[in-house]
Structures are given as structure tokens and as C-alpha cells.
N, C-alpha and C positions, 0 to 999 in steps of 0.2 A: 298323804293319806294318814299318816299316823299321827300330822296334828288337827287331822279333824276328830280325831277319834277324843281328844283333848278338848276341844275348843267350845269356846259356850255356843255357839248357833243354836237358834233353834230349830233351823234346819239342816238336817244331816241328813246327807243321802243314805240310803239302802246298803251301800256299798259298805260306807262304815262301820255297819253294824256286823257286817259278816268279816273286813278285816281285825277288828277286835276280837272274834269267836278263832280265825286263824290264830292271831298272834298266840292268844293263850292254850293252844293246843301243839302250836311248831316251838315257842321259844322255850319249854323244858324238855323238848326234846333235840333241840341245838344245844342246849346248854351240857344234855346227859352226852352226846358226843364229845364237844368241846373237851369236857372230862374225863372220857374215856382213854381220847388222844393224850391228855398229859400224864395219865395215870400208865398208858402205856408204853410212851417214850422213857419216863422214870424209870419203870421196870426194863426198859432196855440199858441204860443207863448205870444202874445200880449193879446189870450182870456182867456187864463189861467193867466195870471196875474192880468188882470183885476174882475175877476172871485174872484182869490186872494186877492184883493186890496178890492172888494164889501164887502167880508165876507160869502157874501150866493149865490153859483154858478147861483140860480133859479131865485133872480131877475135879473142879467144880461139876462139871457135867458131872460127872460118875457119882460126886455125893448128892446132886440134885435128883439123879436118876433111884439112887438109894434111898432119899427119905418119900419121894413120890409110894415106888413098891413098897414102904415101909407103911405107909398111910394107911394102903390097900387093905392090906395084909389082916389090920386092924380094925373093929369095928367101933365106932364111934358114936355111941348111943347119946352123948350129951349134948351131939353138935345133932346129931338125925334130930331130938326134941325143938332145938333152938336153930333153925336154919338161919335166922338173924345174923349169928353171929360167925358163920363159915367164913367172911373176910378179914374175921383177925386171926384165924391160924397159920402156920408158915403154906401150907398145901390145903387143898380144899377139901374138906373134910367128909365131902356127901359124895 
């Protein structure tokens, strides 16, 4: 199917036409998963080592739990303007 979608024929079935309309609407949305999985095994990754690295998994938690309510606490009119940019801060900003 997807080398006729390729292929010089000049006859293409029907079918083709509508595996091409799939592809281009499932494979960025395969791809936005595939992503998310590796973005969030990292983030698991990263907090077990650090966790690692502390010595005592609970204070990590406890300064994570700290700058979370600390976020809160605060309003953040530059990130509210610019939602863009909410995934370079440590905590999400909105």
C-alpha cells in the first residue's frame, strides 16, 4: 500500500488516495507519542538518580513538593503572556 502511494501508475486505486490522507494525519500523531514516551522515561530517569545522588529519596520529594507550592504561591504574569514558553521553567508555570 504505501508503494503505491509512491509509484508512477497511472492507475491508482481509490484506496490510495485515502491511505495517504491516513498517513499524514496518524504519523504526527505516532510520532507526538513516540516523544512523549521518551520524554517521559527521561524524567523518570533523571529522578531516580537524583534521588540517588541525594542519598535520601524524601528530601528530593520534599524540595520538589517545595518549589511546586512555591510556584503556586506566585503569580507569574510573564509566563501567563507567553504560554510558549511554560516548558523551559523547572515547574509549570500556568
Amino acid at each position: 500500500m504505501f508503494s503505491s502511494m509512491f509509484s508512477s501508475n497511472d492507475r491508482q486505486s481509490p484506496l490510495s488516495g485515502i491511505a495517504a490522507i491516513l498517513m499524514a494525519v496518524l504519523a504526527p500523531i505516532a510520532a507526538s507519542l513516540v516523544q512523549m514516551a521518551i520524554s517521559r522515561s527521561r524524567e523518570y530517569e533523571a529522578d531516580r538518580r537524583g534521588a540517588a545522588i541525594c542519598g535520601n529519596p524524601m528530601w528530593l520529594a520534599s524540595a520538589l513538593h517545595k518549589i511546586e507550592h512555591g510556584a503556586q504561591a506566585l503569580p507569574n504574569y510573564e509566563a501567563e503572556r507567553n504560554p510558549a514558553t511554560a516548558h523551559m521553567f523547572i515547574i509549570n508555570p500556568l
